[in-house]
N, C-alpha and C positions, 0 to 999 in steps of 0.2 A: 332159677336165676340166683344168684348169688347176692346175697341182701346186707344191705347196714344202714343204719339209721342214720336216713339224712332226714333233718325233721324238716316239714313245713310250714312256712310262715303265710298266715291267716290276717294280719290286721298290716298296717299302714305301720311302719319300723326304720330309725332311722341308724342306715350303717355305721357312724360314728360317734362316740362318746364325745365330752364335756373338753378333752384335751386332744381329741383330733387321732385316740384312736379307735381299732375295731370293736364294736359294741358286739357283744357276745350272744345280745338278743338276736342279729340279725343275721347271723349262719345258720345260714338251709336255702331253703329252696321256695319259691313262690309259681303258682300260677297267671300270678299278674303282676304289674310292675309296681309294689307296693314299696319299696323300698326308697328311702330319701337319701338322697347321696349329698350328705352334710361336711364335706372334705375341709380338712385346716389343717394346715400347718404342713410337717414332711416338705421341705420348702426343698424345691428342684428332683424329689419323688414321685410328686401324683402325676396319673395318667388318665387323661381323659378324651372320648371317643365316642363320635354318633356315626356309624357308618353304613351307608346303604350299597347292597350289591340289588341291580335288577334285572333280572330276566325277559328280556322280551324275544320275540318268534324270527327275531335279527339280527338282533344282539343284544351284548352284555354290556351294561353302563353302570360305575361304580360311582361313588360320590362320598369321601372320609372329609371328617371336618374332627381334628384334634387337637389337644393342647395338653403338652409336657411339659410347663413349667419354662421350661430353658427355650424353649421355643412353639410358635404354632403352625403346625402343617395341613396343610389342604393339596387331597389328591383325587383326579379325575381318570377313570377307565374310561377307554369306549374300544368294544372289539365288535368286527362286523364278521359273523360264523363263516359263511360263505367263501369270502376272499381273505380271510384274517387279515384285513385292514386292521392294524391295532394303534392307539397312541396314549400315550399316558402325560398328564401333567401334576407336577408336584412343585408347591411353593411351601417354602417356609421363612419362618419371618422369628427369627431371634428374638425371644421372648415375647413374642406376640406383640411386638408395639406399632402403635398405629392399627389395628387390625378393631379393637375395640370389642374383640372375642369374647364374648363370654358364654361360658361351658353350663346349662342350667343342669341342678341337680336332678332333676324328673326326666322320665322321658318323657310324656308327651309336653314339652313347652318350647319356645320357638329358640330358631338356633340361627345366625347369619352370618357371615365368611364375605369380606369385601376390600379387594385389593385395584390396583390397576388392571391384575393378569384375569380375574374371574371374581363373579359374583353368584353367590349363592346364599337363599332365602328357606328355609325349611319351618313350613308351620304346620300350627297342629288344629282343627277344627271340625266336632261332631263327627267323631271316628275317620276323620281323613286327613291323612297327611299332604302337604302342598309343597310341591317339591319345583324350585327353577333355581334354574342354572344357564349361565349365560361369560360367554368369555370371546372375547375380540378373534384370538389367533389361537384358534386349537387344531394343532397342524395345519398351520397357515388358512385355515377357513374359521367361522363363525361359526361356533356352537351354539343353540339354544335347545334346555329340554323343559319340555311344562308337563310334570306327570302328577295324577292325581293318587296315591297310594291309600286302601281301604283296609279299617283294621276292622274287622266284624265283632261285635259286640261281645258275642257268644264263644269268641276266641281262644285258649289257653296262650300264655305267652312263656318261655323258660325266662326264673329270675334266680338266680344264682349264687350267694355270699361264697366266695372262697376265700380261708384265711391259711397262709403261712404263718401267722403269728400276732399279735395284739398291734404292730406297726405296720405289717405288710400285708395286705389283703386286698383283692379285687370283687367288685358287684359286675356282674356281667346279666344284660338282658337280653335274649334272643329272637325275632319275632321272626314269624313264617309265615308261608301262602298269603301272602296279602297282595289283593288281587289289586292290578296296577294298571291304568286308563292313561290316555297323552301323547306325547311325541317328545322325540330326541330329533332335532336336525342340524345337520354338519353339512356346511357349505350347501350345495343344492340338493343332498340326498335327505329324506324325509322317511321316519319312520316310527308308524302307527305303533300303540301298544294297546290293548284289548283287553280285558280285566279277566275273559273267560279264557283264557290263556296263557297270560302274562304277570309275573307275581315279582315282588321284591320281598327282602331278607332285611329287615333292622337289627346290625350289632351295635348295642349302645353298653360300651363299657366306663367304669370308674372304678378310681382306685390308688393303692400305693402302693408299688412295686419293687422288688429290690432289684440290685443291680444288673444282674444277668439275669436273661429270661429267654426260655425257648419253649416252644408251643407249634402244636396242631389242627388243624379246625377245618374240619370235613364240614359243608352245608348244602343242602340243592333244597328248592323247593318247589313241586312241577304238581298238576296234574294228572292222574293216571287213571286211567279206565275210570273217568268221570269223579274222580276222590281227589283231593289236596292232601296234597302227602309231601309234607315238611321232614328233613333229614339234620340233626345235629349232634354233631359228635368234637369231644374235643381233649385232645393227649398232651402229657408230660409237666403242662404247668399245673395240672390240677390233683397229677398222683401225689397222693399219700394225704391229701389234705382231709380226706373223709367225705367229701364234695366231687362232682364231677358235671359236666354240664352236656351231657349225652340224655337225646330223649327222640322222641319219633313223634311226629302231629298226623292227624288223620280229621280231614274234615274240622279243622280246629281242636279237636279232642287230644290233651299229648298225656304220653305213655313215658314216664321220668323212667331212667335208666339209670339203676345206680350203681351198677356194674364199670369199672375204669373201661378203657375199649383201649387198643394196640395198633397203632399203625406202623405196617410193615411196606417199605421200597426198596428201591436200587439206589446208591447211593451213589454208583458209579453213571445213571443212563434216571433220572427221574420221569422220563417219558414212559417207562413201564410200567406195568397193571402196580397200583398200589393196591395193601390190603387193609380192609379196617374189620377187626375182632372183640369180641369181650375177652377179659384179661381171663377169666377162669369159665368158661361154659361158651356153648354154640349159640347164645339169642343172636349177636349181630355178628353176620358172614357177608364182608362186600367187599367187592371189587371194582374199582375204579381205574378206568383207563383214559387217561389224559391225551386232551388233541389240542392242546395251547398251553404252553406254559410265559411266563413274566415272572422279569424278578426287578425289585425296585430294592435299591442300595443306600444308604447315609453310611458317611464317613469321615464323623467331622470328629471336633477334639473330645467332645463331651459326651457321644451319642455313636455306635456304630453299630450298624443294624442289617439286617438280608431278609427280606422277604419274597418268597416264590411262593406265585400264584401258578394255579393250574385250573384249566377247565375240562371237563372230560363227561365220561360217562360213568351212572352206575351200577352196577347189578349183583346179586343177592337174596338174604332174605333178613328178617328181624322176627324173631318169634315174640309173640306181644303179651302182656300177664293174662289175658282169657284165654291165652294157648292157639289162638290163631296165628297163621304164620302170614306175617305181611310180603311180599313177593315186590323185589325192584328188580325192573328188567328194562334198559338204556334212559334212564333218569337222568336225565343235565344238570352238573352240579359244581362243584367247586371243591379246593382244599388249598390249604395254605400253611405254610412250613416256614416259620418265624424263627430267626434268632437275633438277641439285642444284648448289647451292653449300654445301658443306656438311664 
């Protein structure tokens, strides 16, 4: 595999210097979420983000809770596989006023989102996350989810420094297979989630970004022949920087990749097999084929943005550094094809 020195960081580091920019100690990579995200200044720059995608054996329920300065947005998936029942809710609140938002620098510390249209409470306690959500009229019925999300102790997590430069730099932390217990219920339909089957995905980003940004971000987390086998992968904002945030989890054990990875599609028909590659060698060979797509749009003065999600399947392999070859064959996953001015 094609090698370069991403270092790793070992002790408790905090991403920002004394004037609010990137601290040079804390580019690389971590196993856990050691990193303090000390953000100042960059006024109408930083971006900040706790976002869970969840996997249950019914559906997919998303839950983003962010704040950009100029505004805070809070968005809710719910897709049902079966009938693709799909709805989405997105509020935002120009500069967060009223909202009482505040973005903690750690990930594990409590985060809460509370308007007229939705409320949402996300705590952190003895390796479990508490996750409710409750909103009047989501597609004219009554959401409530109560899940209890488990990060096992023994877990590796991807923690990330990427820097463009001493002003512009992102912390990105990625968590997987974290097996996930509770229920989502909408209107009168109810539906169980089971820990030995059903996992959620924590992206918890921070940061300061320039102005244009476009990005990639392959993730599933499933199950397979009895193993937890976590998938992430992620293209174009992270080329060149030395950094990249591609790795593979097995039983909690993750395998950093420091190889960039390629993703190839149709730009004309995005419903076709997309491919995901390492940029110079054969370790990651996959294919994903998409059977839902969403795209969620902002268009306002200061901000315009496109994001398409996709859900699909996917298959493949990953050759791992003991030279075993990891084997994915119809793996439920995700990808998302981001572009912002913003």
């Amino acid at each position: 595999m094609t090698q370069h020195a991403e270092k790793e960081i070992t002790k408790l580091t905090r991403l920002c210097d004394q004037k609010g920019n990137l601290n040079p100690e804390a580019i690389g990579f971590a196993r856990k979420p050691i990193i303090e995200c000390n953000l100042s200044g960059h006024y109408l720059r930083k971006k900040k983000w706790n976002h869970w995608s969840i996997f249950g054996e019914e559906i997919f329920f998303s839950v983003t809770i962010s704040h950009f300065d100029y505004a805070a947005v809070c968005t809710l998936y719910f897709l049902e596989y079966e009938t693709q029942r799909f709805f989405e809710k997105t509020i935002m609140i120009p500069l967060g006023l009223g909202t009482k938002l505040k973005m903690p620098p750690r990930v594990f510390e409590p985060i809460q989102f509370s308007n007229n249209e939705v409320e949402i409470s996300i705590t952190y306690f003895q390796q479990q996350t508490f996750l409710k959500v409750t909103s009047e009229n989501f597609d004219n019925e009554l959401l409530l989810a109560e899940l209890t999300i488990l990060h096992p102790q023994e877990d590796d997590t991807l923690n990330v420094v990427v820097p463009w430069n001493r002003q512009t730099f992102q912390f990105t932390s990625k968590h997987h297979t974290l097996p996930t217990m509770g229920f989502v219920k909408l209107g009168n339909r109810h539906y169980r989630f089971h820990e030995e089957d059903c996992f959620s995905i924590l992206d918890f980003g921070r940061g300061v970004w320039p102005r244009n940004a476009s990005l990639n971000w392959a993730m599933a987390s499933q199950k397979i022949r009895n193993d937890r086998i976590g998938l992430n992968f992620g293209g174009k904002w992270t080329d060149g920087t030395g950094m990249t945030e591609n790795a593979v989890f097995v039983n909690g054990k993750m395998t950093k990749i420091h190889e960039d990875v390629v993703f190839t599609c149709d730009d004309t028909n995005y419903m076709k097999p997309w491919y995901i590659t390492t940029k110079f060698s054969d370790h990651v060979m996959l294919t994903f084929h998409p059977f839902f797509e969403y795209t969620n749009k902002t268009n306002g003065k200061l901000v315009k943005s496109e994001t398409r999600h996709f859900l699909g399947y996917y298959h493949g392999h990953i050759k791992l550094y003991d030279g075993s070859l990891l084997t994915i064959q119809q793996m439920l996953g995700g990808i998302e094809k981001y572009s912002a001015k913003w």
